[in-house]
C-alpha positions in Angstrom: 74.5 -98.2 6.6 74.4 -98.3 10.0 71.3 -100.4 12.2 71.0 -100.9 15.9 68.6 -102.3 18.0 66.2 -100.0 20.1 68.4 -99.9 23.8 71.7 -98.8 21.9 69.6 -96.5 19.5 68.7 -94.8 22.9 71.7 -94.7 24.3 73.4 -93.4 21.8 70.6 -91.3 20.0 72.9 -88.1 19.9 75.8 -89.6 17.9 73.2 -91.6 15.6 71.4 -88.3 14.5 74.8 -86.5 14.2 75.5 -89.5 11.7 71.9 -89.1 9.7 73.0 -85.4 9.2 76.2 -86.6 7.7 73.9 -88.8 5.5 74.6 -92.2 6.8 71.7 -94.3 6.5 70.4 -95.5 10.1 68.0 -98.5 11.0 66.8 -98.7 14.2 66.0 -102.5 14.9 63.6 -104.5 17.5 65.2 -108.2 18.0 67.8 -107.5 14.5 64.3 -106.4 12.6 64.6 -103.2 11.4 61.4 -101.3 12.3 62.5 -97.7 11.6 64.7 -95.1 10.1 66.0 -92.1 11.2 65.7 -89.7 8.3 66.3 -85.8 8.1 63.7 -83.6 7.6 64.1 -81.0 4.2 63.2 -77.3 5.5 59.8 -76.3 4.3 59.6 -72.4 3.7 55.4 -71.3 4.3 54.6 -68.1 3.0 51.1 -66.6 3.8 49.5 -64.6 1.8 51.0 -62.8 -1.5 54.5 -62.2 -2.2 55.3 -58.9 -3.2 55.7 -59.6 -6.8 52.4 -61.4 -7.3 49.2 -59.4 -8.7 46.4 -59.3 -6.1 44.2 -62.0 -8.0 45.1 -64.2 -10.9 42.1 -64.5 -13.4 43.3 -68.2 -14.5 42.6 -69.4 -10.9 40.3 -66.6 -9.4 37.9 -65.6 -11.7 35.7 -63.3 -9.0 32.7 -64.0 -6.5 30.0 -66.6 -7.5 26.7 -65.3 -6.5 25.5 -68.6 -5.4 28.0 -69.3 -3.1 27.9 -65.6 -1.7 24.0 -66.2 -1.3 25.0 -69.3 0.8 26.9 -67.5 3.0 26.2 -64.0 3.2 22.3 -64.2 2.1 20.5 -62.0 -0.6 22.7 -58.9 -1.2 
């Protein structure tokens, strides 16, 4: 584990994320309290819509329109 105190964190910012990609632990410290810790982020993969292989609706979740809320928006059909 590694902590420094906020002016070396900045100074030395570049090595200090090099060394949370390695996985070393790092605290960044105001007056020897640790305040915060560098951590890396996971990739998050968004997909919009349907992938290729899904149906175009799935009755278990999407079981059509409901008239009432169609009303609501749309008005008498």
């Amino acid at each position: 584990m590694i902590q420094v105190n906020v002016h070396e964190a900045k100074s030395q910012l570049s090595a200090l994320i090099a060394k949370a990609l390695e996985g070393e632990k790092v605290t960044i410290a105001r007056a020897g309290v640790p305040v915060v810790d560098l951590v890396v982020h996971d990739r998050v993969e968004v997909v919009y819509g349907l992938g290729a292989e899904e149906p175009e609706h799935d009755p278990d979740i999407f079981d059509g329109v409901d008239d009432e809320i169609a009303t609501m928006f749309y008005g008498a059909r």
